[in-house]
Structures are given as structure tokens and as C-alpha cells.
N, C-alpha and C positions, 0 to 999 in steps of 0.2 A: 429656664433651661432651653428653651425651644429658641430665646435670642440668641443665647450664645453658640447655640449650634448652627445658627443663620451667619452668624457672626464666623466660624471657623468654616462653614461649607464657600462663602467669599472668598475668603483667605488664600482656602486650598485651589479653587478655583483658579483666581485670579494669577496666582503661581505658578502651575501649573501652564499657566500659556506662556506667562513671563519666563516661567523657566526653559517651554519648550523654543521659544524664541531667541534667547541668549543664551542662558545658562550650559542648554547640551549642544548647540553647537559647538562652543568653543571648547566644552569638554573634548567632543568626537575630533575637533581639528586639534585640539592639544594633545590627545593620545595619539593621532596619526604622524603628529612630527616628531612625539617621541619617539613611537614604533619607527619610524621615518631612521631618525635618528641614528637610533639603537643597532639597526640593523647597517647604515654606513659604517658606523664603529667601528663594530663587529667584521664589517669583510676590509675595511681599510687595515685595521689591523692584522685582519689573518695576511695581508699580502706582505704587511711590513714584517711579520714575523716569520714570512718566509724567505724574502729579503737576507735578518739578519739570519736564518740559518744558512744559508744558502752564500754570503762572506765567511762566515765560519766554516763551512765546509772548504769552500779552499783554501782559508789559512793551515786549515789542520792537515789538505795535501800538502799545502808548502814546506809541512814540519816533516812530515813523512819523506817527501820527497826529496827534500837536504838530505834528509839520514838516508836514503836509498842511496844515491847519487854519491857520499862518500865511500860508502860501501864499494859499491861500483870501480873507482877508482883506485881502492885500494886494492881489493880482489885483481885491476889489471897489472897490467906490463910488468910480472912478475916483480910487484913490489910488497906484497905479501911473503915474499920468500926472503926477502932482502931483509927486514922488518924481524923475520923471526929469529935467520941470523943473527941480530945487531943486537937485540934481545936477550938474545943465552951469551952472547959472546961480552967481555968486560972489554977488548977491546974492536975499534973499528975500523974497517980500511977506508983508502982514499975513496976508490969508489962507491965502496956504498955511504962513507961522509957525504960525495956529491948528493947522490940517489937521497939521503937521508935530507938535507937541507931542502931539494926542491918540495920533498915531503912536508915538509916544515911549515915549508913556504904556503902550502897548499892549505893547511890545515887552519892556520894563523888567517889566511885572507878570507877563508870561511866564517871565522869565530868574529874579527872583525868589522865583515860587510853584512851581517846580519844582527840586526840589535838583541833579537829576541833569545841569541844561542849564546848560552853562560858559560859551556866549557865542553870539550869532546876530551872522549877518553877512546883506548885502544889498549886492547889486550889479546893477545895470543900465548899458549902455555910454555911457558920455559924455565931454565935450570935454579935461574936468577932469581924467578918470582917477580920478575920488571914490569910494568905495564908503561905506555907512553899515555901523556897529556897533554892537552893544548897551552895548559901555563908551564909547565918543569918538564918537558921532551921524556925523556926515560928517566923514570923513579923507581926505587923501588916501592915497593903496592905496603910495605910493614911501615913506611915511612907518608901516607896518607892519612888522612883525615876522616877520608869520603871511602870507605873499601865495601862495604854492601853490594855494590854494585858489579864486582866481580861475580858474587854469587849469584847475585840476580841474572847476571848475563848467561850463566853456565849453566844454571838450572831451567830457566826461563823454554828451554827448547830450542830447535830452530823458525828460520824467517822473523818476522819483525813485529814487536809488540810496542807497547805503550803504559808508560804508568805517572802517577807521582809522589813526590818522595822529597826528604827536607835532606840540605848537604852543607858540609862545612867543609873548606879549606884548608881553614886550621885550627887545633884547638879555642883558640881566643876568641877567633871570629862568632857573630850571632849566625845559629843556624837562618837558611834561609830555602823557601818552597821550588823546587825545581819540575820542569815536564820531563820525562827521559825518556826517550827514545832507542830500544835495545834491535840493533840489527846484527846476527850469527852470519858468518862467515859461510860457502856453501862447500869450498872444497880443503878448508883450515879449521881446525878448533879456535874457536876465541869467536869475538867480534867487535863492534864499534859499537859507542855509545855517545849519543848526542843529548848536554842536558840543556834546556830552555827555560830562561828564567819565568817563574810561573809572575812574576809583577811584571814585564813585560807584554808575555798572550793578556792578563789581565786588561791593561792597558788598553790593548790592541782591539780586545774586545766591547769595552766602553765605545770605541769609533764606530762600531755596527751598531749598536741600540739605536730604536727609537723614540722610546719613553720613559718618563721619570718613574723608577724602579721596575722599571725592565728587569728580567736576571738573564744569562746566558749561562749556560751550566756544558761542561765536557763530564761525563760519567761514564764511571764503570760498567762491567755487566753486573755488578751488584749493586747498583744504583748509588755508587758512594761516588763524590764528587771530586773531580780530579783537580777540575781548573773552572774560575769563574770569572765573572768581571770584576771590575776593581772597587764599583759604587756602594757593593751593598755591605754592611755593618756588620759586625762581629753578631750579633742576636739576628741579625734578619738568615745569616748562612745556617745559622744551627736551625731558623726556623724551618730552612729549606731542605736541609738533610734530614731532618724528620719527616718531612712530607714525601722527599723519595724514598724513604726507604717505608713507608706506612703506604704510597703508593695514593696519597689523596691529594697531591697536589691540584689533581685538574679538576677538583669539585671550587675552588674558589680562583681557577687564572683559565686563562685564555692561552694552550699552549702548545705549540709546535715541533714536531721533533724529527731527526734525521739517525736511521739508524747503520751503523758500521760494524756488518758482524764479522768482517776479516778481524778486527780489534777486540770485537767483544767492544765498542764504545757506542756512548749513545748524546747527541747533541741536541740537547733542550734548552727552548728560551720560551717566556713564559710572561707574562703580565697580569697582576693583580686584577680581579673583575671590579674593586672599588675606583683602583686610580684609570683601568682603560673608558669603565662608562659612567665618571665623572661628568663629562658635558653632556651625558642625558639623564643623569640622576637631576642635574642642575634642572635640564630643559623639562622634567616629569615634576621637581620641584615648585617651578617658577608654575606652569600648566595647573599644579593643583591649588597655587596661592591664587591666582587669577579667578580660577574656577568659584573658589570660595568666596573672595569680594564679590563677585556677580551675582552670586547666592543670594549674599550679605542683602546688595540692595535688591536684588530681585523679593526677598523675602520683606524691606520696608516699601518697597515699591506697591507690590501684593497687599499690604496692610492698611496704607494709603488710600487705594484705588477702591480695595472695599466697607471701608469707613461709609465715605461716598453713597455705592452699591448700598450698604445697608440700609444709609439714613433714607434714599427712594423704595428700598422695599420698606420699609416701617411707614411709612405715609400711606403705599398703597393697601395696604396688608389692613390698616387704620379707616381707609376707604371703603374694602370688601366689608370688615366685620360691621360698619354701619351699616353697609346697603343690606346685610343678613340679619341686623335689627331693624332694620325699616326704622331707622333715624336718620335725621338731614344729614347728610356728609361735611366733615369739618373743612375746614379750608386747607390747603395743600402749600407748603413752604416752598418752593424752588429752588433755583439758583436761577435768575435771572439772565447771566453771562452763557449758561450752558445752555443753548438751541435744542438739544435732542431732548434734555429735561424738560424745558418748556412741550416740546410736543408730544411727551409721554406720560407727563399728566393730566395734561388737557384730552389726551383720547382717550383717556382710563378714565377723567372725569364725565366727560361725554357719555362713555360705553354706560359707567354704571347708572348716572342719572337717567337714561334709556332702560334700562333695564330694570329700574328702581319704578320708573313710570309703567314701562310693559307687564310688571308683575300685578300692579295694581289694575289698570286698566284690565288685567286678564279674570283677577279675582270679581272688579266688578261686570264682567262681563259672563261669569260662571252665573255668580249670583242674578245675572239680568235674564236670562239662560232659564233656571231654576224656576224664578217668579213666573217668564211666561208658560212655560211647564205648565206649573199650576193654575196659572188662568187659564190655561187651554184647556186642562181638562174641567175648570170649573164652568167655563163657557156653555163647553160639552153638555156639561152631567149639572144644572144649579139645581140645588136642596129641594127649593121649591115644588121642582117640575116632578119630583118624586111623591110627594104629599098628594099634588093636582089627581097624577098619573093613579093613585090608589082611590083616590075619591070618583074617579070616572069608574073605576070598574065595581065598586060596590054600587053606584047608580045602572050597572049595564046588568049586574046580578037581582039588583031589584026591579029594574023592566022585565028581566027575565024571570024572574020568581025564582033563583035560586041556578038557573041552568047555566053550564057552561057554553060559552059558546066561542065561535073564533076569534074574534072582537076582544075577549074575556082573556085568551090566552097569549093575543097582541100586546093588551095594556101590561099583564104577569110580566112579560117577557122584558117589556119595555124596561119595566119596575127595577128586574131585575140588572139590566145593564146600568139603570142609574145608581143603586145602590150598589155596585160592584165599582164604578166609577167614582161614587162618592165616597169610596176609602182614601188612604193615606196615598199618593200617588208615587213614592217612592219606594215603597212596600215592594215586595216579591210574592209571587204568588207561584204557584206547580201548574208547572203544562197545560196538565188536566183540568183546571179552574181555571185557565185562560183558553181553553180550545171549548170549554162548555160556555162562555161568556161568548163566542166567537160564533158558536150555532144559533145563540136566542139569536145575536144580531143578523144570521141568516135568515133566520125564519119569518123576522119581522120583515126583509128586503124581498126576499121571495113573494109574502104575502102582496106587498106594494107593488112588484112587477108582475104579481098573479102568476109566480111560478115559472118567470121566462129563464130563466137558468137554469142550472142544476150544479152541486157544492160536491168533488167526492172529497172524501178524508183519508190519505197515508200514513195512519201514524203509528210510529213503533209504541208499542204498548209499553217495552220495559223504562219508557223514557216519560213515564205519565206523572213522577212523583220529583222530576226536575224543576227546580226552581228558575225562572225568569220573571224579568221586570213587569210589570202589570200595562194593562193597555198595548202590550209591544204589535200581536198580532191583528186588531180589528180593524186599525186606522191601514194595515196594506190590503185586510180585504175589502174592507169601505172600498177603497182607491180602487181596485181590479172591475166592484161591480160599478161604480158612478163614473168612471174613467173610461174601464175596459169592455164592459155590458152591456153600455145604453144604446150604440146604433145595431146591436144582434137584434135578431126576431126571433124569441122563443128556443135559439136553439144554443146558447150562450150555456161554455162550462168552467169553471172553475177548480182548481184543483190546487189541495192544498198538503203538502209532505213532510212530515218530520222524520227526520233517517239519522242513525247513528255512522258518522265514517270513522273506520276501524282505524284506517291508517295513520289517523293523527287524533285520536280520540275527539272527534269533536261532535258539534249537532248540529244538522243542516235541517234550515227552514228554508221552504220554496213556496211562493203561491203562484202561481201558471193560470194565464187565463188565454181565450180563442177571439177574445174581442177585436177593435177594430183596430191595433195596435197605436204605436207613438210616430209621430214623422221623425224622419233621420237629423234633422236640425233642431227639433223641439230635444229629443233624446240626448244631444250631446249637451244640450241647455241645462236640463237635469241633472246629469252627470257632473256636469260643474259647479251645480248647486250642492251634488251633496258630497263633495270635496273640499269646498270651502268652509272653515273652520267657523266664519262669523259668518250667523244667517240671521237675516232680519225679517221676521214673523209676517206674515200676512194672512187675511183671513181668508183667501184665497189657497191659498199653497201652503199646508201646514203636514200632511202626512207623512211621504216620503221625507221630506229634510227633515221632520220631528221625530220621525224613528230612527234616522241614521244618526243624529245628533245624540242621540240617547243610548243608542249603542255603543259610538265611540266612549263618550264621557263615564258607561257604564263597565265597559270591558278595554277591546285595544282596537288598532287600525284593524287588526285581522279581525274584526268583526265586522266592518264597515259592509253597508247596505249596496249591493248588486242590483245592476237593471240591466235589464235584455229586451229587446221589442224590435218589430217587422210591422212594418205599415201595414192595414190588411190580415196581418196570422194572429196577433196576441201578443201577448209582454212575461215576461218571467221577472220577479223578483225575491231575491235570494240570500240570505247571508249566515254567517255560521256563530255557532255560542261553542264558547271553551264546556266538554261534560263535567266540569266541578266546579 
């Protein structure tokens, strides 16, 4: 289990950089030209589609503005009155034949020089019921095709409107879609009516587009569609007139409008949002095909690369678990061609064969450590010297006859330091058993210097049933009195302290002496000696570095053995045990 998740955590890895390297740049530069893109579209287009409203707005003045402009001309030079006469009357005179003809003329070179305008009508009310047209001059209106349009004119109001509407001719004819243009007359009943072929404006309006399925729509105020361009399909217009009149066209087009409330008209052109952002769907398309091939190989690339990765962490992995059996390490496969390999297992081999050595070399140096331990103390303390030591003092009780004497309580004393020494040296003993072990050996020194010192004792009482290493304490007062004691004269003091510090629950040992102190170069000699880790035994110098060796190995650094000394005042030395 734990391979294949070695195996997947590569993978992902490896990916991961590959993908941040290629994969999402070209994502982030692929979405920025399609945003890029997207948003040219979008304002080229809004321009163009104000463009074509903005053509359609003056075609649809032009339409107007014929119709105004006949209006105009007939409303002058009292040809409006001629007009109505000619109308009621069946027959006509010379001059208003003249008058009538130029009229004729006028009306014909209108209908003619413009393509888009399919026929003008004219009506004012008369007895006849006549109206004039641009194809049959005066008709009468019973004899039309097309008559709607009377009505539409007379009820429609005044001023000038807009509609469309289907006209025929003549019966036979197919009806066909006309624009019509109603202008009311201001100081005559009746008015003019201008109709425009609605396949014409169609036409016309194809010329303004500028894209495939564009629409151009003329609308009502009721959003019903008057006139469109010529391109779009019988199904696509109904689509469209649903959409105006439901009023959701602009949730699916891009669309622009100009509105005409003298008309009540409304001109909208419009473009599908499929066919305008066509070349960025493409450019978002093409961006995500891309993206995914990159992927593609970025993912066997990844898969490749940590094949590889795996097979060197399985070698080294195969390495460690030896050197944490302490078995010889197998040989290591490379790849010969690959430089970094070569040098990454050669220092991994190096490291652990070092390490593999340093662990041994440590163990036997613990154990080397250990042995002299106990030759030291056996040196101290041989079996022997205890048996001797009791046979001298029943011989010193039998010259005495039974009396004790000083002698008697030297040899006891002695006794008793061997036999205390000659326990297990690894053992633990209570304070108290090593501070009474610490007096005999006082007493015997004092005896030997005839009492040139004096020993006080600091010690907290509630600390009497603490357990410490055995031998810890004698070997630093040995060292205070044979060190610190011998150039005093009688006046030589000794002080020795065990204090509880609250602050960090610990136990502070101190023994303090007045002697002739350490020199300042000797002191730092020391000091170095009992910082260094590997010390090499002499019979000479075994105290201090054997009790700071032993406190280390027994507790931690923060127990390590303090010295303090002044040439001339005395020496302190000091260190601290954890209370549990």
C-alpha cells in the first residue's frame, strides 16, 4: 500500500509542476484571447449595428419625407382646390386640363424615380365618390381593388402616420406586402397616400446588414412587425415575432434599437449570440482542445518522470531499512548516463556507511564508558581491602581489650565506604545514603589532616528520600579537599548544599570551598574537558569528567557539571538533577 501511494504522491508531484509550467499558462493565455476576443466582437459589433440602424433611420426619413413633400406641393398654389373641383365635377375645363396634366406629370415622375414607391393615391371628399391614382388618374373608388385605404386615411386622424398592409390591383392579381404612408391634408379633408413596395425597403435593407442572419425589423408600437429584410425565412420571421411580442428577444441576440415616438415605430436590428460569437466560441473551443492535449502529455510526461523518481527512492528507502537492521547495505543499481544519480547515491551511500560506523563506534564506546565505570570504582573499592580493613580492627579491639577507640572508628568508617562501594555501581541510592556515605569519608579526611578544615551541610530535609546515582557526591568532595584544601592552614571550609528551585522543579547540588582556587588557563582546560563527549580515563584526572560523564549519560545536558574558581578565593561546583 504504502508503494503505491509513493507511487501516486510522484505522479501528483510531478504534475503538478509540469502542469504549472505549461498546462496553465496556456490555459490563462487561452482564456485571455478569448476574453480578448469576446469583448472585440461584442464592441465591433455594437458599432456595426449602429451603423445599420442609423442607414435605416434615413431610409425611413426618405420615406417620410417623399410623403411630406407631396403633401406640400399639393396643399400649394391652390392646386388642392383645383383637384376638388375636377373631382365632383364629370366634366373638366381647359385650364384645369392644363393644371391637371402638370399634376400628372408630377406625380408619375415621383412614382418612377423612385424604385421603392409602388403607387400614390389621393383623395379628397366629393359628390362622385372619385379618388385619383398614380396608375388610372380619376377613378372612381367602387371601381378599385385596393379601397381600405380610404378608411384608413379618414379615420387614421390628422398629420402623418405609418403602417403595413397587403393591396391588390386587381382582382386576379396576387396580393402583395405594401409600406403606406398616410398624410391628412391641413386645411382640406382628405389626404395623400404614398404606398412602398414592402420587397423593395426589404431589399434595401439587406444593403445595411452586416452579418449572416442579421435581422433588421421596422415595428409597431405593439411590437408587430411592419417591414424586414429580405434574408430571413418564413420560420425564422414567426420566430421573430414571437420573440417581440414575449419581449425576450434580447436574452439570446445582440440588439440595438432606435426609437420613433412621433410614429409610435420602433427600429430593431439584432444578431444571434451563436452566429456573432462564432469566432470565439471557435477560439474557446480550439483553447480547450489544446489545453487538454497538454494535459494529455503533461499527465504521461508526469508518469514517466516518476517511474524513474520511484525506482531511486526504492533503492534508497532499501538502504535506510538496512542500515536500521544493522545489515551490510545491498548494492545500489544506477543509471550510469544520469550524473545527478550517480552522485546521489554515492552520498546517500557514504552518509549511511558513516552512520552505520558512528552508531557502532558509539555503542562501543558507551560500552567502553561502562567497563571503565566499573573498574574505576573497583580500583577504588577491591573486595579484598574490605576483609584486610575488618581484620585490622578486631586486631586494634584486641590490643585494646574490647575499647573503642579513634583508630577503631577510622577502620568502621573506612569499612563502611568499601562496602557501600562495593555495591552494584549502577544502582541508585536516596540522598540520604549518599550524604551519610559522604560524612564517614569526611571524617576519615579530617582525621588525616588532624581537622584542618571544617564541612558545613545545607540540606533540605524534605529532599532526604530522593533517589540519585550512587558515588555521585564523594568524588567532588574528595576533589574540593585534595585539590581545593591542601595549600589552607587549618582554616580551610567546605560547604556543601542541596536546595530545591521552585522555579523549574529541580535539585541544586553545590559544594563551595575557600581553597587556593584554579588558574584561569588550567579552568578553561577543564571546562573543555567536560564538554567533550569522548574522554579518555587517566589515573590522574578521573573525578570531575567521571561525574559529569555520568550525569550526562544518566539524565540530560541540563544536568551537566558546573565549575566556577578564582585563583586565590576557592572553586564552586555545581549542577542540577530533574525532582522525579
Amino acid at each position: 500500500m504504502k508503494t503505491v501511494n509513493v507511487k501516486k504522491q510522484f505522479v501528483k508531484k510531478n504534475f503538478l509542476i509540469l502542469f504549472s509550467a505549461f498546462v496553465l499558462p496556456t490555459l490563462i493565455l487561452g482564456s485571455l484571447m478569448v476574453y480578448l476576443s469576446w469583448r472585440n466582437v461584442e464592441r465591433d459589433a455594437r458599432r456595426r449595428l449602429e451603423n445599420t440602424v442609423s442607414l435605416a433611420e434615413e431610409h425611413l426619413h426618405s420615406l417620410t419625407d417623399e410623403s411630406k413633400a407631396v403633401n406640400v406641393y399639393i396643399e400649394s398654389n391652390q392646386l388642392l382646390s383645383s383637384l376638388s373641383r375636377m373631382l365632383d365635377s364629370k366634366s373638366i375645363q381647359y385650364p384645369e386640363m392644363i393644371a391637371f396634366r402638370h399634376f400628372s406629370a408630377f406625380i408619375n415622375s415621383i412614382v418612377y424615380s423612385n424604385a421603392l414607391i409602388d403607387s400614390i393615391y389621393l383623395y379628397l371628399p366629393n359628390s362622385l365618390d372619385r379618388v385619383y391614382t398614380s396608375a388610372g388618374n380619376f377613378v372612381f373608388l367602387e371601381s378599385l381593388t385596393d379601397q381600405e385605404w380610404v378608411d384608413m386615411l379618414s379615420s387614421g386622424g390628422a398629420g402623418q402616420r405609418l403602417c403595413a398592409r397587403v393591396k391588390t390591383d386587381y382582382p386576379f392579381e396576387t396580393p402583395r406586402q405594401v409600406l403606406t404612408v398616410f398624410n391628412t391634408f391641413h386645411n382640406f379633408q382628405g389626404g395623400s397616400v404614398i404606398n412602398f413596395s414592402s420587397d423593395s425597403v426589404r431589399h434595401t435593407y439587406d444593403s445595411m446588414l452586416f452579418y449572416e442572419g442579421q435581422g433588421l425589423f421596422l415595428l409597431d408600437s405593439d411590437n408587430h412587425i411592419l417591414v424586414h429584410n429580405a434574408k430571413l425565412s418564413e420560420e425564422e420571421i414567426s420566430l421573430w415575432s414571437q420573440s417581440f411580442l414575449e419581449d425576450t428577444f434580447v436574452d439570446y441576440h445582440l440588439v440595438h434599437t432606435a426609437e420613433y415616438p412621433e410614429y409610435g415605430l420602433r427600429l430593431v436590428t439584432a444578431v444571434p449570440n451563436r452566429i456573432l460569437y462564432h469566432s470565439a466560441i471557435q477560439n474557446a473551443q480550439l483553447t480547450i482542445i489544446i489545453t487538454l492535449m497538454i494535459a494529455l502529455i503533461t499527465v504521461i510526461l508526469a508518469y514517466m518522470l516518476s517511474l524513474n523518481s520511484y525506482h531511486q527512492l526504492n533503492q534508497i528507502v532499501s538502504l535506510l531499512d538496512s542500515a536500521a537492521r544493522k545489515e551490510p547495505l545491498p548494492e545500489v543499481e544506477y543509471n550510469t548516463r544520469d550524473m545527478y544519480s550517480q552522485i546521489l547515491h554515492n552520498i546517500i551511500r557514504i552518509f549511511l556507511e558513516n552512520n552505520y560506523l558512528q552508531i557502532q563506534l558509539s555503542e562501543r564506546k558507551l560500552r567502553l564508558q561502562t567497563a571503565q565505570l566499573q573498574a574505576l570504582q573497583y580500583q577504588i573499592n577491591p573486595h579484598f581491602l574490605y576483609n584486610t580493613l575488618q581484620t585490622i580492627n578486631y586486631e586494634i579491639l584486641a590490643l585494646t581489650k574490647g575499647k573503642q577507640t579513634h583508630a577503631n572508628q577510622m577502620v568502621e568508617n573506612l569499612s563502611d565506604i568499601m562496602r557501600f562501594s562495593l555495591e552494584a555501581p549502577n544502582t541508585f541510592v536516596t540522598l540520604d545514603e549518599e550524604l551519610e556515605h559522604c560524612r564517614k569519608y569526611v571524617e576519615i579526611q579530617q582525621a588525616r589532616y588532624d581537622n584542618g578544615f571544617q564541612v558545613l551541610w545545607d540540606i533540605d530535609e524534605t529532599l532526604a528520600e530522593t533517589m540519585i546515582p550512587r558515588l555521585l557526591l564523594q568524588p567532588l568532595v574528595e576533589n574540593a579537599i585534595v585539590h581545593g584544601l591542601k595549600q589552607t592552614s587549618g582554616n580551610g571550609r567546605i560547604k556543601i548544599t542541596v536546595r530545591k528551585k521552585y522555579h523549574d522543579a529541580s535539585i541544586e547540588v553545590r559544594i563551595c570551598d575557600n581553597g587556593s582556587g584554579i588558574p584561569a588557563r588550567r579552568l578553561r582546560e577543564i571546562r573543555q574537558r567536560l564538554r567533550e563527549s569522548d574522554l579518555e580515563y587517566t589515573s590522574a584526572h578521573i573525578g570531575l569528567p567521571n561525574c559529569c560523564q555520568r550525569l550526562l549519560l544518566t539524565y540530560s545536558p541540563e544536568s551537566m557539571l558546573h565549575i566556577r574558581s578564582k585563583e586565590g578565593m576557592g572553586t564552586l561546583v555545581w549542577f542540577r538533577l530533574p525532582s522525579s
